[in-house]
One Martini backbone bead per residue (centre of mass of N, CA, C, O) as a GRO file, in nm:
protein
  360
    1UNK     BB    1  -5.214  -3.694  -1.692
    2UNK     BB    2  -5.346  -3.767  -1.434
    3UNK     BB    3  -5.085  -3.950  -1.336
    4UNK     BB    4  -4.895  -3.768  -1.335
    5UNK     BB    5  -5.013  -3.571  -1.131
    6UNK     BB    6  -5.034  -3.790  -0.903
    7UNK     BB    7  -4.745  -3.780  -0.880
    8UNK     BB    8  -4.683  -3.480  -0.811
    9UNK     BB    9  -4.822  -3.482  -0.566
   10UNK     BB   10  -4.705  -3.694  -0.393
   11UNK     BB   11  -4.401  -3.577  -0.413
   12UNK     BB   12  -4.500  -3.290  -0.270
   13UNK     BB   13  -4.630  -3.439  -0.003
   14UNK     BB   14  -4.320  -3.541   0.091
   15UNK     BB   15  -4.171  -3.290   0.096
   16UNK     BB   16  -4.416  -3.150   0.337
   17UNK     BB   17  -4.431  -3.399   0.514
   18UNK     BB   18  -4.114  -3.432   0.655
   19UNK     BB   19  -3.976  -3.268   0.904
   20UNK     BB   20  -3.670  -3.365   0.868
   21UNK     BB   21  -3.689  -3.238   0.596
   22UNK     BB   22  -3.523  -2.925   0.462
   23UNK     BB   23  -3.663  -2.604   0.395
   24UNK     BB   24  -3.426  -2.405   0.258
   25UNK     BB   25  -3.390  -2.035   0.221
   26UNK     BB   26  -3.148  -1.796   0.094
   27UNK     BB   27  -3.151  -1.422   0.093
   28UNK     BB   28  -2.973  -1.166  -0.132
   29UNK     BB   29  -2.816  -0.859  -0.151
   30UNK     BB   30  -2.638  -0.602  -0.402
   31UNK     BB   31  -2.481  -0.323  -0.464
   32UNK     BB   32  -2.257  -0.180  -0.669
   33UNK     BB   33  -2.059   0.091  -0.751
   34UNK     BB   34  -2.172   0.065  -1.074
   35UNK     BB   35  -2.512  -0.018  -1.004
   36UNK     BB   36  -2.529  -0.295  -0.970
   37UNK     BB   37  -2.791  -0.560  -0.908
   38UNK     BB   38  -2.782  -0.843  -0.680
   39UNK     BB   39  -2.917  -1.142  -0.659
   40UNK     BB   40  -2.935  -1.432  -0.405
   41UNK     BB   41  -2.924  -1.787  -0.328
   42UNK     BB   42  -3.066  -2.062  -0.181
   43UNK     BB   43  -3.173  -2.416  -0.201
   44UNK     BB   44  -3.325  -2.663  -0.016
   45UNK     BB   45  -3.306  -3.050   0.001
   46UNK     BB   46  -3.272  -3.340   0.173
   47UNK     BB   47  -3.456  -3.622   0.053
   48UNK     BB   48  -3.368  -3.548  -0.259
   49UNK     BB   49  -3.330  -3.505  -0.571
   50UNK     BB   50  -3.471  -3.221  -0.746
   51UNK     BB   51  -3.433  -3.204  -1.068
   52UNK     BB   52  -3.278  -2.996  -1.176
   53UNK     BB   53  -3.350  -2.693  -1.458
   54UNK     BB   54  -3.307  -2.523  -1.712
   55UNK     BB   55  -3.512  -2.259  -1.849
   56UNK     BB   56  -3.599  -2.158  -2.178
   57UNK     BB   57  -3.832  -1.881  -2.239
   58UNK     BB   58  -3.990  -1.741  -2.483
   59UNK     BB   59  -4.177  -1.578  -2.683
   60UNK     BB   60  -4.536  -1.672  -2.662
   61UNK     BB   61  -4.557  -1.874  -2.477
   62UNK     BB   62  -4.736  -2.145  -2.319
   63UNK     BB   63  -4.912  -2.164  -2.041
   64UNK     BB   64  -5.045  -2.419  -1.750
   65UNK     BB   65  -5.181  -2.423  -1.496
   66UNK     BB   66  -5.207  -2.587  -1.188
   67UNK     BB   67  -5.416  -2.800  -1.011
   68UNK     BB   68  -5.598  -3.021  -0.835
   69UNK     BB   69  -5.777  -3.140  -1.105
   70UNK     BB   70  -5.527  -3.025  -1.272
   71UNK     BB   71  -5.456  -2.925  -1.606
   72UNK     BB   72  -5.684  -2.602  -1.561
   73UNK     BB   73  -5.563  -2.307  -1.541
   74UNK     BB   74  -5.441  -2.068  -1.624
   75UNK     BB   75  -5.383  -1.913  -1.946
   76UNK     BB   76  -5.003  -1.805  -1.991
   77UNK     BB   77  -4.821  -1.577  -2.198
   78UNK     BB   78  -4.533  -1.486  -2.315
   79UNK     BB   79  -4.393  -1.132  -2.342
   80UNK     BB   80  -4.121  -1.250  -2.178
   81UNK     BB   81  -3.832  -1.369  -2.167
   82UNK     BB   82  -3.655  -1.640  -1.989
   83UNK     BB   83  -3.462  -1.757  -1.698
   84UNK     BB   84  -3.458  -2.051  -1.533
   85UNK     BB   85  -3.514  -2.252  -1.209
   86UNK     BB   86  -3.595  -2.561  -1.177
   87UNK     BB   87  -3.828  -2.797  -0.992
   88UNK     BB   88  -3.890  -3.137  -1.043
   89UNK     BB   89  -4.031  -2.984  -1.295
   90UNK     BB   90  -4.011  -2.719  -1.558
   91UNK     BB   91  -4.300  -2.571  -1.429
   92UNK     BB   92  -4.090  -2.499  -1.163
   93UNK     BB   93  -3.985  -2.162  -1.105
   94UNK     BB   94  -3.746  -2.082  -0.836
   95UNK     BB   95  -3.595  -1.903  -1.054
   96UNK     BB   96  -3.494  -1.577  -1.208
   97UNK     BB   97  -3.475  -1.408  -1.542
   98UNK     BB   98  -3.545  -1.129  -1.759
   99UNK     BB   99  -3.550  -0.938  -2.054
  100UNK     BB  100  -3.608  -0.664  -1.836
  101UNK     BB  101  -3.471  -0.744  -1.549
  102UNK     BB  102  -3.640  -0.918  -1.399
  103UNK     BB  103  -3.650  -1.097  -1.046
  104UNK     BB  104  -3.785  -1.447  -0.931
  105UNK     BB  105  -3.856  -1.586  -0.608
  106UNK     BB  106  -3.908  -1.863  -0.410
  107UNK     BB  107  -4.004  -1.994  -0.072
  108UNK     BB  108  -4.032  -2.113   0.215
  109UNK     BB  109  -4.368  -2.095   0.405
  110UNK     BB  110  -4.467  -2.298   0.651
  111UNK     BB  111  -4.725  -2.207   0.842
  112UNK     BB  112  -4.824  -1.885   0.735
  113UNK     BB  113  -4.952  -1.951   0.483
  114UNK     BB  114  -5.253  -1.833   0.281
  115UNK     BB  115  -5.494  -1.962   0.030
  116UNK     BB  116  -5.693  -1.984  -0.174
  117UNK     BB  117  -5.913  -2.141  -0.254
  118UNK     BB  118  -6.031  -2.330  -0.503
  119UNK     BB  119  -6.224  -2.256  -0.805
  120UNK     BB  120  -6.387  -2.384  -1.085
  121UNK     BB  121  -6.494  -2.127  -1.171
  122UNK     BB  122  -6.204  -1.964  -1.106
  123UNK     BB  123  -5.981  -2.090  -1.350
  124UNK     BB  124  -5.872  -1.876  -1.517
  125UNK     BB  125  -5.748  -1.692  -1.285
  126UNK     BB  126  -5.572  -1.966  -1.138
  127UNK     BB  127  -5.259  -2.003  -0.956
  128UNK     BB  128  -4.999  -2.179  -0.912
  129UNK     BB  129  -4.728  -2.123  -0.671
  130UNK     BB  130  -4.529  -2.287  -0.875
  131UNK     BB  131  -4.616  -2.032  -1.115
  132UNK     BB  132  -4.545  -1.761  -1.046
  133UNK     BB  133  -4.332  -1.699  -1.148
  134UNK     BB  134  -4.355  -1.793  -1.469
  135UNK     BB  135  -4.565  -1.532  -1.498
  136UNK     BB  136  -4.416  -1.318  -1.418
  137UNK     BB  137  -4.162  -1.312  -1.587
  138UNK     BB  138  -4.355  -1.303  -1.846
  139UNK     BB  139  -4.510  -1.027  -1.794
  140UNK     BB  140  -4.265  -0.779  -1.626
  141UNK     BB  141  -4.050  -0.555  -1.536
  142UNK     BB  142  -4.184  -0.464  -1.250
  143UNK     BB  143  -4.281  -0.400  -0.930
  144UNK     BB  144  -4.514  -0.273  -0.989
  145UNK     BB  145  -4.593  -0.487  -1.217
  146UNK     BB  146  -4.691  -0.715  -0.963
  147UNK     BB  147  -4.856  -0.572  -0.776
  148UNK     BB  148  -5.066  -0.576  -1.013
  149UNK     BB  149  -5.112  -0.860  -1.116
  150UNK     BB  150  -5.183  -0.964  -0.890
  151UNK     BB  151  -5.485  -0.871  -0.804
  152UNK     BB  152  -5.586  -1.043  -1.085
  153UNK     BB  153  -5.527  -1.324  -0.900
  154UNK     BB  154  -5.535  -1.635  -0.809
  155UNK     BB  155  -5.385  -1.835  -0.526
  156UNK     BB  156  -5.294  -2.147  -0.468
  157UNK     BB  157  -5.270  -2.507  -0.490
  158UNK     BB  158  -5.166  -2.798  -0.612
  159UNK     BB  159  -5.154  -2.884  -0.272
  160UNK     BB  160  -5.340  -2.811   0.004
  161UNK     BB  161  -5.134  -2.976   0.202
  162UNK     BB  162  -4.879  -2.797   0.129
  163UNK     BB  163  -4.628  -2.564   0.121
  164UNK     BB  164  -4.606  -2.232   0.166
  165UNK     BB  165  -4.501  -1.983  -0.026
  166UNK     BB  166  -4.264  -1.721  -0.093
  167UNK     BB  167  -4.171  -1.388  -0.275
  168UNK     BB  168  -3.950  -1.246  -0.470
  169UNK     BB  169  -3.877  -0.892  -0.593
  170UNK     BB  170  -3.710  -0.754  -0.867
  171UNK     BB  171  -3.538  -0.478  -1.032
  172UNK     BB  172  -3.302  -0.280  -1.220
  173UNK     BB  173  -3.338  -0.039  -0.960
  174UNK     BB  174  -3.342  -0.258  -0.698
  175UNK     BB  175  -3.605  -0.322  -0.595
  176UNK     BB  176  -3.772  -0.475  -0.322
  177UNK     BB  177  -3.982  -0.779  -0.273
  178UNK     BB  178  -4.254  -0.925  -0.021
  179UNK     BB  179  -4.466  -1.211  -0.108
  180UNK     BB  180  -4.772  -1.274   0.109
  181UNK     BB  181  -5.024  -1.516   0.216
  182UNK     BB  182  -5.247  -1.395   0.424
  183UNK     BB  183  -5.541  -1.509   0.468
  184UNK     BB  184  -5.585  -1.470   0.124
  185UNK     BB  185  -5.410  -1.227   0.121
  186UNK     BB  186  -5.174  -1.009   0.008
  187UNK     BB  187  -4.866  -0.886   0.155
  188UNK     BB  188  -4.628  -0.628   0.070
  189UNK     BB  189  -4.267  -0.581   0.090
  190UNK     BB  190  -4.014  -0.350   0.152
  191UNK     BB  191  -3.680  -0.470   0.089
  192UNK     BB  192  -3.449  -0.339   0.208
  193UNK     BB  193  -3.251  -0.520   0.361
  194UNK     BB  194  -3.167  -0.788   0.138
  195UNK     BB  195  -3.364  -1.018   0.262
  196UNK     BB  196  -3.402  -1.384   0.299
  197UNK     BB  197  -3.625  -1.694   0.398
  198UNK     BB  198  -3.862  -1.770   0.604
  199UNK     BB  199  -3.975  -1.870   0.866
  200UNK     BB  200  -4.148  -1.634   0.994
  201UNK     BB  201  -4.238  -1.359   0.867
  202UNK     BB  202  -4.096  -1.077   0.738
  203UNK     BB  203  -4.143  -0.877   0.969
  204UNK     BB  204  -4.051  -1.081   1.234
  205UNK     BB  205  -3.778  -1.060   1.147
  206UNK     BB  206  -3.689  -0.789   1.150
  207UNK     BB  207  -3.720  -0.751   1.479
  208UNK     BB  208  -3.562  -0.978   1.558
  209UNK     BB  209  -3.290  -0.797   1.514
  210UNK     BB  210  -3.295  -0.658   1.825
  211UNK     BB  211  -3.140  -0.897   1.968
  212UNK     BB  212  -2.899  -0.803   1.789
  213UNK     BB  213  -2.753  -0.507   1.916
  214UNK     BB  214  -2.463  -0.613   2.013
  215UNK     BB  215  -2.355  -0.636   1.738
  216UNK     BB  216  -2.007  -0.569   1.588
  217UNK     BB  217  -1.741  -0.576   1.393
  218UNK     BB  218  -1.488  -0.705   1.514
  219UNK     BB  219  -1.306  -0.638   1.836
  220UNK     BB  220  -1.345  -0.672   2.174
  221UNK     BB  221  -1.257  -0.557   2.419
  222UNK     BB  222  -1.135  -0.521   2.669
  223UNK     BB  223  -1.173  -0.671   3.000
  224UNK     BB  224  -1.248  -0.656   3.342
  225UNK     BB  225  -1.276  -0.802   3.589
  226UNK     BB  226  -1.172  -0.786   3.842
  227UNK     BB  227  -0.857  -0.873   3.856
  228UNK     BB  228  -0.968  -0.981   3.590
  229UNK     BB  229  -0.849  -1.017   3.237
  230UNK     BB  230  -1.027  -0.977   2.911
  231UNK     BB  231  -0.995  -1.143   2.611
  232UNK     BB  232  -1.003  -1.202   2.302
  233UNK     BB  233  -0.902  -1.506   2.114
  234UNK     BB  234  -1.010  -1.347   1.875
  235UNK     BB  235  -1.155  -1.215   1.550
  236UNK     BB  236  -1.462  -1.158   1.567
  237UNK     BB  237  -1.617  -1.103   1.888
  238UNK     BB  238  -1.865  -0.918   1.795
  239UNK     BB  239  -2.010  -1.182   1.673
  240UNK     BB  240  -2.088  -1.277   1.968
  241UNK     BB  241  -2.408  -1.467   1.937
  242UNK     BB  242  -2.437  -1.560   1.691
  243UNK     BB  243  -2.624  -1.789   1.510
  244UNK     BB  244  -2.565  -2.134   1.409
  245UNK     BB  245  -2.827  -2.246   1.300
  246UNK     BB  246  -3.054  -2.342   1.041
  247UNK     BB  247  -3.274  -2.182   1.108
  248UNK     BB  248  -3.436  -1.885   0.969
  249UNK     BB  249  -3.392  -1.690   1.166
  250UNK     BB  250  -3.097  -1.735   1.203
  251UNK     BB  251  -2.995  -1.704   0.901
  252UNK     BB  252  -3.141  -1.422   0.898
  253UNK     BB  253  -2.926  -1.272   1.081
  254UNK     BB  254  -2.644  -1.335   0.931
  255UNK     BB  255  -2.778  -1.233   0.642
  256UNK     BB  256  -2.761  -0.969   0.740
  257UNK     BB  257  -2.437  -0.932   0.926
  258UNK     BB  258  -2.304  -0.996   0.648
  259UNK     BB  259  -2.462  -0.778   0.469
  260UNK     BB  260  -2.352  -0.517   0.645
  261UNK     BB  261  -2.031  -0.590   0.630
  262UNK     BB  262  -1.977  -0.592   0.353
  263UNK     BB  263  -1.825  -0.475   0.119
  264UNK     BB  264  -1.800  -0.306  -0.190
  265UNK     BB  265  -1.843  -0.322  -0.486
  266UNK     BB  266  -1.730  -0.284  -0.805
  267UNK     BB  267  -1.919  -0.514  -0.958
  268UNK     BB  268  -2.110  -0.698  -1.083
  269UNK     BB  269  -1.921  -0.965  -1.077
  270UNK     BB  270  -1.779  -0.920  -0.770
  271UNK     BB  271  -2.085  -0.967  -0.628
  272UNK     BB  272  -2.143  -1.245  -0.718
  273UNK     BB  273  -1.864  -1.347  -0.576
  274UNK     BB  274  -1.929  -1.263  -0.313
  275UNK     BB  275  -2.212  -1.428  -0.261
  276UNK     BB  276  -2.127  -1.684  -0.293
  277UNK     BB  277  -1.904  -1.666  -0.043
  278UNK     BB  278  -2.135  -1.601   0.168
  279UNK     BB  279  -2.304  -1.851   0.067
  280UNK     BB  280  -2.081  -2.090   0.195
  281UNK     BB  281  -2.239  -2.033   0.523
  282UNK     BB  282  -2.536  -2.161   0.413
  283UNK     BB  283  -2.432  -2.443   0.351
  284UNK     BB  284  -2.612  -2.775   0.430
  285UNK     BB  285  -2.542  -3.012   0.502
  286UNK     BB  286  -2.573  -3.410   0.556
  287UNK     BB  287  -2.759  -3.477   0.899
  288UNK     BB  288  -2.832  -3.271   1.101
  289UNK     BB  289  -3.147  -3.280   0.989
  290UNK     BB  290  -3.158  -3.592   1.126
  291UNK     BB  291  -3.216  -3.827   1.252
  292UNK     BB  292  -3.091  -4.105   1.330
  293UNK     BB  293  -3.017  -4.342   1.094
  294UNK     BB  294  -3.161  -4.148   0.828
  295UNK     BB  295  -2.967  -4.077   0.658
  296UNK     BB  296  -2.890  -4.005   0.327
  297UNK     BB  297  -2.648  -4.129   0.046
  298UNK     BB  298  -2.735  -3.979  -0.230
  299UNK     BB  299  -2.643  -3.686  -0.136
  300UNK     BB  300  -2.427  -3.420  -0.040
  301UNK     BB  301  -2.649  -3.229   0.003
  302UNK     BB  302  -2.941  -2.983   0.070
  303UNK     BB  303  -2.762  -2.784  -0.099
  304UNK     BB  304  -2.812  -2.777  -0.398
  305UNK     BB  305  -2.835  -2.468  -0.480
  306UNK     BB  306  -2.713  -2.151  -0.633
  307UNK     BB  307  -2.780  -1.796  -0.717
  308UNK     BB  308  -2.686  -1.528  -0.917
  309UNK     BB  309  -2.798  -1.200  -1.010
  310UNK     BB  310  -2.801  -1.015  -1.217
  311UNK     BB  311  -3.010  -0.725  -1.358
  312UNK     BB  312  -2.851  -0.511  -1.544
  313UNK     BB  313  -2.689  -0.763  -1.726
  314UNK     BB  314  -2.813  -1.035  -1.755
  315UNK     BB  315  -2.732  -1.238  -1.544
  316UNK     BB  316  -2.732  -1.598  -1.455
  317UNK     BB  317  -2.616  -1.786  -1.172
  318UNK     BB  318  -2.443  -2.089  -1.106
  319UNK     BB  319  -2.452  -2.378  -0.886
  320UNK     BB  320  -2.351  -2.692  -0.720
  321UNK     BB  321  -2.354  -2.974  -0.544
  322UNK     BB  322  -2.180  -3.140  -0.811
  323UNK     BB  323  -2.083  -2.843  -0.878
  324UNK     BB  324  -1.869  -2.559  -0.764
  325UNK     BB  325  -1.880  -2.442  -1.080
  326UNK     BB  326  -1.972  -2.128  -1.220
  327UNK     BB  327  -2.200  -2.034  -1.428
  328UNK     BB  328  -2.351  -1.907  -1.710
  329UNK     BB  329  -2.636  -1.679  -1.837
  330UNK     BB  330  -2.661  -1.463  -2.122
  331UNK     BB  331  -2.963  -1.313  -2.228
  332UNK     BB  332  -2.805  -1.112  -2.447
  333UNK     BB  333  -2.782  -1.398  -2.620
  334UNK     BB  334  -3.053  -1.407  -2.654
  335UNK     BB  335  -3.355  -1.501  -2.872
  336UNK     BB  336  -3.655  -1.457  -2.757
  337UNK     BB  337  -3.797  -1.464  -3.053
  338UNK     BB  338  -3.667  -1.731  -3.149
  339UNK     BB  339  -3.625  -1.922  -2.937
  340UNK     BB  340  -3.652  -2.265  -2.794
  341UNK     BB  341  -3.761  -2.442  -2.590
  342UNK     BB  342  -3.571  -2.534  -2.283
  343UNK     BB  343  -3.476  -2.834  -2.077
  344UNK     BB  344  -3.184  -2.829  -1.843
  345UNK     BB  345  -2.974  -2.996  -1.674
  346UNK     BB  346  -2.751  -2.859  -1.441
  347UNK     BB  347  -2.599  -3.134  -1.437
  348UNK     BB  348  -2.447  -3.396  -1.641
  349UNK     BB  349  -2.253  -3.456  -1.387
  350UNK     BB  350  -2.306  -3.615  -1.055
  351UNK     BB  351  -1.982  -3.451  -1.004
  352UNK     BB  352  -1.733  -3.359  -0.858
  353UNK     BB  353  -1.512  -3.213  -0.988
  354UNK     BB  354  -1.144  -3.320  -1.114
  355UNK     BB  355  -0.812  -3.163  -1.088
  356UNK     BB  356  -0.526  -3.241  -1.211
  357UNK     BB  357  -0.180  -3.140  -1.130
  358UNK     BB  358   0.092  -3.160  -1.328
  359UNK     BB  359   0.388  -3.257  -1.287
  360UNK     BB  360   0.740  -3.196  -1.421
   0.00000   0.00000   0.00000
């Protein structure tokens, strides 16, 4: 156990300190005309697949966090089942939905967020950032009762070297919730915006978009200059400016007046089908990021997956770098008292399948 924990620290601690290698994820969220909820988002890492799995978690479930010393920390049972979206190794669901409706996802939040040191006096108390996730949705149902739950664990760090991370949280009434830990204090921002990038913090994130007043859906007017008249080339000049990099900031901008400005769908499948359309322009390409001749050749995308969550209807949906077919996991149909645990490969065959048309 200690050797595999061994491997563990060293793979996350090359995720995270790696600067070349991006670390991003991009999070919408929209209500369909019909009352439906939906959060969506993207998670990134250039280095290397991330080797994601979905797992089904019954109730009853019992799981022990990871510590710096080992796998030693608060032991925590499911309440309610779950399905979720791990990287890396099964224990760590970077995002979910449980059978209450409530929705769950980490964030990459590096340089801005501090959890408390471990103390293996409190080591019944204290769960790791990446387990937090796996926790909340085995035990609450709503973001009321998350606020209420955090309060009572302490958050640590697999490896207090990597990097730390933030979290959404939404429930089937639409509510939705940003924890982040500065400076050991846990602190929740109300999400009215339905936005969510990383660095630097989430109120930061919100003022910056002061900056983009001038933005606004349609074509700008034309305008004379002195004699010489003045027309846009073509639709869409009034978001002339908007920035178009991927940087947290840049990223958070766009996906806000992407999502300010999509029409409202009839249900909650056409706003899945509509997230998935948006966050097409959040696909991150392999090469961008990375120094010249550094660029790796072995996985297609940084943006490994996307997912988008139902959460009135409990169905949650992904695609990947891998198959860019949307699949789809619905809740209802799993009997969470009885079902066995498992995890299992997001795709079974990493390969964009290719379908031919037969001409007769």
């Amino acid at each position: 156990m200690k050797h595999k924990l061994q491997i563990l620290l060293a793979i996350l601690v090359a995720i995270n300190f790696q600067p070349q290698f991006l670390k991003a994820c991009t999070g919408i969220s929209f209500t369909a005309k019909d009352g439906s909820h939906v959060v969506a988002r993207t998670i990134e890492w250039g280095g290397s697949n991330l080797n994601s799995q979905y797992v089904i978690v019954p109730q009853g479930y019992k799981q022990q966090s990871h510590s710096p010393d080992g796998i030693d920390g608060m032991i925590f049972t499911s309440r309610y089942g779950y399905v979720g979206l791990a990287v890396e190794q099964k224990e760590f669901v970077a995002e979910g939905l449980n059978e209450a409706g409530l929705s769950a996802g980490l964030f990459y939040f590096p340089n801005y967020g501090k959890y408390e040191e471990f103390d293996p006096a409190q080591k019944a108390t204290s769960i790791c950032d990446l387990q937090l996730v796996s926790w909340i949705l085995g035990s609450c149902k709503s973001v009321d009762e998350v606020k209420e739950a955090i309060g009572k664990v302490r958050v640590i760090a697999v490896d207090p070297r990597g990097s730390t991370v933030h979290w959404r949280f939404a429930d089937s009434s639409g509510r939705q919730l940003v924890l982040e830990i500065i400076n050991e204090k846990p602190i929740f921002y109300e999400n009215k915006l339905g936005v969510l990038t990383n660095s630097p913090g989430f109120e930061w994130q919100t003022t910056n978009l002061n900056n983009y007043v001038n933005l606004f859906p349609g074509m700008a007017p034309a305008q004379e200059l002195g004699d010489i008249k003045l027309a846009s080339f073509g639709n869409g000049s009034g978001f002339l400016g908007i920035p178009g990099d991927i940087t947290p900031p840049s990223r958070f901008v766009r996906a806000a007046f992407y999502k300010a400005t999509a029409p409202q769908q009839e249900s909650g499948l056409k706003t899945v089908l509509q997230c998935f359309q948006i966050l097409n322009n959040f696909d991150i390409p392999i090469g961008i990021e990375f120094p010249k001749d550094k660029t790796p050749s072995d996985i297609p995308s940084a943006t490994q997956w996307t997912s988008a969550t139902d959460m009135t209807h409990r169905i949650i949906y992904y695609r990947t770098m891998h198959d860019s077919a949307i699949r789809s996991i619905d809740l209802n149909k799993i009997n969470f008292a009885r079902v066995k645990y498992r995890a299992i490969p997001l795709d079974n065959v990493q390969q964009q399948p290719v379908i031919p048309i037969d001409i007769k």
